[in-house]
N, C-alpha and C positions, 0 to 999 in steps of 0.2 A: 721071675725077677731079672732084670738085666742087672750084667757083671760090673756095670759102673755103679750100682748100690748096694745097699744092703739091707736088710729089715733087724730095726729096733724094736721093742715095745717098752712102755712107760703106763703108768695107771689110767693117759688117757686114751692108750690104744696102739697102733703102730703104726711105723714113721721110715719112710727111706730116706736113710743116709749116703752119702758118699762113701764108694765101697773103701777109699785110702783115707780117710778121713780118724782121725785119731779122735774126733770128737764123735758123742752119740746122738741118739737120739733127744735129749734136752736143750744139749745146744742149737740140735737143729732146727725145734718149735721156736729157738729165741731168734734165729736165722728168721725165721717167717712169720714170726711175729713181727721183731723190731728192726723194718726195715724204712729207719729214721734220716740217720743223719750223717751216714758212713764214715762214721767218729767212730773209732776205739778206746780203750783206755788206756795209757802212755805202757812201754815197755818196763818202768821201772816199779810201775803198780804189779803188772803180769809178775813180772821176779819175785815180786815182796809176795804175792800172794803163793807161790809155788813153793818158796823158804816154809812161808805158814802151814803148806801140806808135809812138805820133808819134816820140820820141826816136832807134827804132832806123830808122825808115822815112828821117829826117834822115840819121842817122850810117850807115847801109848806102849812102845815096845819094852821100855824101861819099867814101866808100871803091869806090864803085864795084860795090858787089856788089847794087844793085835798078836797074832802071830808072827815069830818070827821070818819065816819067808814071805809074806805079805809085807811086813816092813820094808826090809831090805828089798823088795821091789818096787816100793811106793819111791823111795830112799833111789835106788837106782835111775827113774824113771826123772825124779826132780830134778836131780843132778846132770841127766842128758838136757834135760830144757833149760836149764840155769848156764850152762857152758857151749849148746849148740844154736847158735840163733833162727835155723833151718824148721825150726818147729813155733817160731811166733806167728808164725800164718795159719795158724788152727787157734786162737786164740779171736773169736772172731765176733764177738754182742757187741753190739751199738751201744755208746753211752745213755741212749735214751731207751729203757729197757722196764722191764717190771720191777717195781721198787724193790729198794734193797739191796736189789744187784744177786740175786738169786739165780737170774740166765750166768751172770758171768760165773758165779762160784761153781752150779752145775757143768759150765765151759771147763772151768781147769780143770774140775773133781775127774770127769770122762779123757780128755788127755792123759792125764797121770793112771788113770785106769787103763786104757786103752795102749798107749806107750810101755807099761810096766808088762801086759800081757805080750805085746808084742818082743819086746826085750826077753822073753820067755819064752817063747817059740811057741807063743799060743796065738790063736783067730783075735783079729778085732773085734769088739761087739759081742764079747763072749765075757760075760764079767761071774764068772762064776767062779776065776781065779782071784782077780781084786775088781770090789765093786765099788761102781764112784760113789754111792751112799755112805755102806758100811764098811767100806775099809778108807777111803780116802780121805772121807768126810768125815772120819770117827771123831768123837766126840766135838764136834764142831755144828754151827748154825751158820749161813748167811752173815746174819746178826751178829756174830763176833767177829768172824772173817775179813769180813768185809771192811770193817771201819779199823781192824788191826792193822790190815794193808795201806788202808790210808796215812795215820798214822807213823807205818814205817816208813812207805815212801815219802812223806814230807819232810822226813828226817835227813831222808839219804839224799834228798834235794837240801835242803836247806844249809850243810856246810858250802858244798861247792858255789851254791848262792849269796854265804856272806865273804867267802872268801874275794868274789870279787867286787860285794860293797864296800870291802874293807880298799880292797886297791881304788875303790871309789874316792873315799875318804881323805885316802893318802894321796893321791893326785892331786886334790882340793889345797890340800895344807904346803902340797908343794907350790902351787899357784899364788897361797896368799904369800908367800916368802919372797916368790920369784916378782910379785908384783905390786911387794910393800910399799915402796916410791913412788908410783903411780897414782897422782894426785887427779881426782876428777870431782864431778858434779852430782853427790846423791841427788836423789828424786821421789818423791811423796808427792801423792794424787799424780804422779806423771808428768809433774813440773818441778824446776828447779829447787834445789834445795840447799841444805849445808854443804862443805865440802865433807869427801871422804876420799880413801884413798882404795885403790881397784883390790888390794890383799885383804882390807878389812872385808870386803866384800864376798871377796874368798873364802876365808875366813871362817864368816858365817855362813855360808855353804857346806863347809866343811862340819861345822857344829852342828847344824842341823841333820845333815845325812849321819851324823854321832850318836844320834840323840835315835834314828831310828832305827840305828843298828842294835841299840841297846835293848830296846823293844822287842825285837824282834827275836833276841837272845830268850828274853822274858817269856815273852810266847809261845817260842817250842819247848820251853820245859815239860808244860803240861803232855806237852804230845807222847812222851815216855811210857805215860802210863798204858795198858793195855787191856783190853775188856775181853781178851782171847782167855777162852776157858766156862764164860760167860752162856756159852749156849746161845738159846733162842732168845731168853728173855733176861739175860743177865745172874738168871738163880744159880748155873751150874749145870742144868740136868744132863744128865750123861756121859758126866765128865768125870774122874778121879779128882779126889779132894784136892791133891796135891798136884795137880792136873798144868792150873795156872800157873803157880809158879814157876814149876819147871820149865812150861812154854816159854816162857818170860826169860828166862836163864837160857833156854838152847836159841832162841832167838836172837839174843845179844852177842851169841857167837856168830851165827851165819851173818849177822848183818853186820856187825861191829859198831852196834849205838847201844848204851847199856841204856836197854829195857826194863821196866817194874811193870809189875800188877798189880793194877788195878786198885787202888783202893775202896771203891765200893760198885761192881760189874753191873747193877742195875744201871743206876744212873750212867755210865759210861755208855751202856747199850743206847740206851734211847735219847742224850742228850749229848748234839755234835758241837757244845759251845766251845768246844779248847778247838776246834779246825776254823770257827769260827772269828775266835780272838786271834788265833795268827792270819788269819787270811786280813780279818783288820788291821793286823799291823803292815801286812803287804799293802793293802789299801792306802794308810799313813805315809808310808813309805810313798806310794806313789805319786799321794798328794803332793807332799814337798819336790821329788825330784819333777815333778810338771813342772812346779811356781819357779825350779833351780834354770831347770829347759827353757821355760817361757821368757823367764832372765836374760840367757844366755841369747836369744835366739833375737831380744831386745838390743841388745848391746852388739851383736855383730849386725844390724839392719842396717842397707846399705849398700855399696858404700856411699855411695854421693846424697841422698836423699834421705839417710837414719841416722842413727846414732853413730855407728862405726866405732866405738872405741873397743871395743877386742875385736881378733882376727882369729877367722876358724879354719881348721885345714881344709881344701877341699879334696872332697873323694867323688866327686862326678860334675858332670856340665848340668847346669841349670836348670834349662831350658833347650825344647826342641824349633825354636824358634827367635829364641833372643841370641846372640852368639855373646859367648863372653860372660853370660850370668852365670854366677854361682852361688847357690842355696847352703841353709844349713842344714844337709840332707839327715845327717847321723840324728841331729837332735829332732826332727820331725817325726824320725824314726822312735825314738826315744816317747819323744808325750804319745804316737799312738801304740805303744804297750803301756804306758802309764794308766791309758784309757780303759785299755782292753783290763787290767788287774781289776781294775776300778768296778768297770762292769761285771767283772767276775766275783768279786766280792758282793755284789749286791744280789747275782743267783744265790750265791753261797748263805747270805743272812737270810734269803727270804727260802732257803730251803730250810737254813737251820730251825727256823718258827716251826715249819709245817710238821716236826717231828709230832707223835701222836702217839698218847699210852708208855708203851714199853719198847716204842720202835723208831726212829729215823727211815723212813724210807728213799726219802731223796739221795740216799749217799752213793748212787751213781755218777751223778751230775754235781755234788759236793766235790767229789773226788775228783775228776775231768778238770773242775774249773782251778782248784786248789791250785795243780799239777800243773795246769799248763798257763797260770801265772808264776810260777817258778822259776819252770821253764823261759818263756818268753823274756823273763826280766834278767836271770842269770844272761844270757846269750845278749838282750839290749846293753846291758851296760856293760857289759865285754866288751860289746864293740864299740859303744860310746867313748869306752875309758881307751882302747886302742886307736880308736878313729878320731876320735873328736877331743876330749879334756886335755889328753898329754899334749897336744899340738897348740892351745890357744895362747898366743900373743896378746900383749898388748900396743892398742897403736895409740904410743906414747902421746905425740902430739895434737891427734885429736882428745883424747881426754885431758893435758895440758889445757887449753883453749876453754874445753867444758868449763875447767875449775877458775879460769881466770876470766870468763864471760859471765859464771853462773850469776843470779841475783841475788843467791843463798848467802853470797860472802856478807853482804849486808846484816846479817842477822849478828855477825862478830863486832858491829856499832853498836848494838845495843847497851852496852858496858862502858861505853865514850859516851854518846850524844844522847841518849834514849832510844826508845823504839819510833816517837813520831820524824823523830828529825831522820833516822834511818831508813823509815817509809821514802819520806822527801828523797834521801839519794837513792833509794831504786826509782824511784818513779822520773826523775829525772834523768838517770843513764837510759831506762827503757826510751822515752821521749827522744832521747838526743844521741840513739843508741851506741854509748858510749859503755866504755868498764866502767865496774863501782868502784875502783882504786881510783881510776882517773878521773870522778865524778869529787871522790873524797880528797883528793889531794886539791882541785880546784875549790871545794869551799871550804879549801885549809882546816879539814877536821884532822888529819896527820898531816907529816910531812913523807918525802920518799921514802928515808932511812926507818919511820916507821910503819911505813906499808912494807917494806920487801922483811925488816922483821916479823909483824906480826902476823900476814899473808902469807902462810905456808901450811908447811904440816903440822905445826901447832894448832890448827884449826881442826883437826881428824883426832884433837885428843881432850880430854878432861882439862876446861881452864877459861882463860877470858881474857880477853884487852885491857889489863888497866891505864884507867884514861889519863892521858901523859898529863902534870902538874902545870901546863903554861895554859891547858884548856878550860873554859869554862862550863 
């Protein structure tokens, strides 16, 4: 045997491994099996799932069912990978792997075996001090493991991620304050409409991204619960009674998200709807802020040729060809992770279906797409909110213009003249393209003094023109 490997055996025979290699022989049949998509699973899954080995090496030792220097080596061993990041590159299954995620959990179990003997001044590949089955794996499944790490890491993603929807929200609100005044041209079907003013606009932006932060609150409740303790098929087997709970309870120390068990570990094992209903509400989320994007991206088009009534920062030149162009890069930026969630949720639902029996097997590629809509979303609107939202202006006078061009204004005759005679003066200003003020002032439906009062921002609120007493 050359001294760059080493010989394993496994049930289905033996396997050379890398003679430094902290992993064994399981990982390395997942090596050459799944060699897919040179995707990993995010660093914060690897952590949550290494807590879930320390946790049980802790709670098995409490209950009596590990020895104590087995513990306190599994215990030692987590704790070097949890604080040295020199060991994430032995962590190495493709997200597209044998259902379940069985290569990856065989991944960690042989690390934490192989590290803990090493930390003991024993051979690699020599587990007859701690073995990645029965000591590491003790009373655990895939099956539980696996979707517990889930689980936690959506957790431990999820505040850092509302935290900066929340500065989402708050930039919005600062917006509709800063650009209450701001009298323009609503638009339905993409033509002219009432007036409105650019903060109401705001406004609702603001409410809306409100509305899915609330949601989203809603939807990691469920995530607390934990099917760890659960075993293979959620009954328990192998596990001390008291097993779960206490996972439950040392878990919510290491990680600091107060964890529960489970209220019934079948159904938990085999049905991934609560990763499901929050990854929809990521989806929700991402609906809206598209349509907020697509908005945005409407109103600063331009300048000479679109809308132009907001002004976005720029943060790079346009074009490699136009001199002087500038894009609205951040939010382009912005709808294609909107996209990317969007399509992440839609592996995510059609893995959650394929679950079968007592099992989820998809929760490889559950877990990947989860994580790295999180991911990608927390990091977009960071920098949308640093790059892009705090920065937008508005340019006053072209939306000024909007609102005294629009043909929307027309719709505030209806309460004087009717609706047909109010048809008459748009079709007339279009014709002669004139203002609808100066359309109404010529067939003496007001006079000045009751255009510059009634034509304002009393049109952006609850109310009507009552038709002056000299009219007919």
């Amino acid at each position: 045997m050359s001294s760059q490997f080493r010989t394993e055996k496994d049930s289905l025979g033996e396997v050379q491994v890398p003679a430094e290699a902290l992993y064994g022989v399981q990982t390395q049949r997942g090596i050459d099996n799944w060699q897919i998509s040179g995707l990993k699973e995010p660093e914060v899954f690897i952590l949550s799932f290494v807590r879930i080995k320390r946790a049980a090496a802790t709670v098995n030792l409490a209950l009596s069912m590990i020895e104590k220097e087995k513990a306190e080596a599994i215990v030692r061993a987590c704790d070097s990978i949890l604080h040295d990041s020199k060991y994430r590159d032995q962590f190495v299954i493709d997200v597209f792997q044998a259902g379940a995620g069985t290569s990856f959990n065989m991944n960690v179990n042989e690390v934490i075996a192989n590290l803990a003997a090493q930390l003991s001044g024993k051979p690699l590949g020599d587990y007859r001090f701690i073995h990645p089955n029965d000591d590491v794996n003790r009373a655990q499944s895939t099956n539980d493991t696996f979707p517990t790490a889930i689980r936690i890491s959506a957790l431990l993603e999820h505040k850092p991620f509302m935290d900066v929807l929340k500065q989402t929200i708050e930039i919005f609100r600062k917006k509709a304050k800063e650009l209450d005044a701001v009298l323009t041209s609503a638009r339905t079907h993409l033509q002219d409409a009432v007036p409105i003013r650019l903060g109401q606009e705001f406004e609702a932006y603001a409410d809306s991204l409100q509305k899915e932060f609330d949601r989203l609150e809603y939807a990691a409740k469920e995530l607390v619960f934990l099917n760890i303790g659960g075993t293979a098929a959620g009954t328990g087997m192998n596990s001390h009674p008291d097993y779960a709970k206490k996972m439950a309870e040392e878990l919510s120390k290491l990680t600091g998200v107060a964890l529960k068990p489970g209220r019934n570990l079948v159904e938990l094992s085999q049905n991934m709807s609560d990763i499901a209903f929050y990854s929809a509400a990521l989806r929700n989320l991402a609906l809206t802020m598209t349509k907020i994007t697509n908005d945005l991206r409407l109103l600063s088009s331009g300048p000479s040729t679109g809308l132009n009534e907001v002004l976005l920062p720029a943060v790079q030149p346009g074009s490699s060809i136009m001199p002087g162009k500038v894009n609205p890069s951040v939010l382009e930026m912005l709808n294609m992770v909107c996209f990317q969630v969007i399509g992440n949720d839609t592996t995510i639902s059609y893995s959650t279906q394929a679950g079968q029996l007592q099992l989820n097997v998809m929760m490889p590629v559950i877990c990947f797409d989860l994580l790295m809509s999180l991911k990608i979303f927390t990091n977009g609107l960071r920098i949308a909110n640093e790059r892009c939202f705090t920065g937008i202006r508005a340019n006053e006078e072209q939306c000024h213009k909007y609102f005294a061009e629009s043909m929307g204004l027309a719709t505030a005759l209806n309460t004087v003249i009717g609706y047909e005679k109010a048809a008459t003066v748009v079709k007339q200003a279009m014709k002669e393209k004139k203002k609808i003020t100066d359309v109404i002032l010529e067939l003496g439906y007001l006079n000045s003094d009751e255009i510059k009062k009634y034509f304002g921002a009393n049109l952006t609120k609850p109310g009507f023109i009552e038709k002056p007493k000299n009219k007919s």
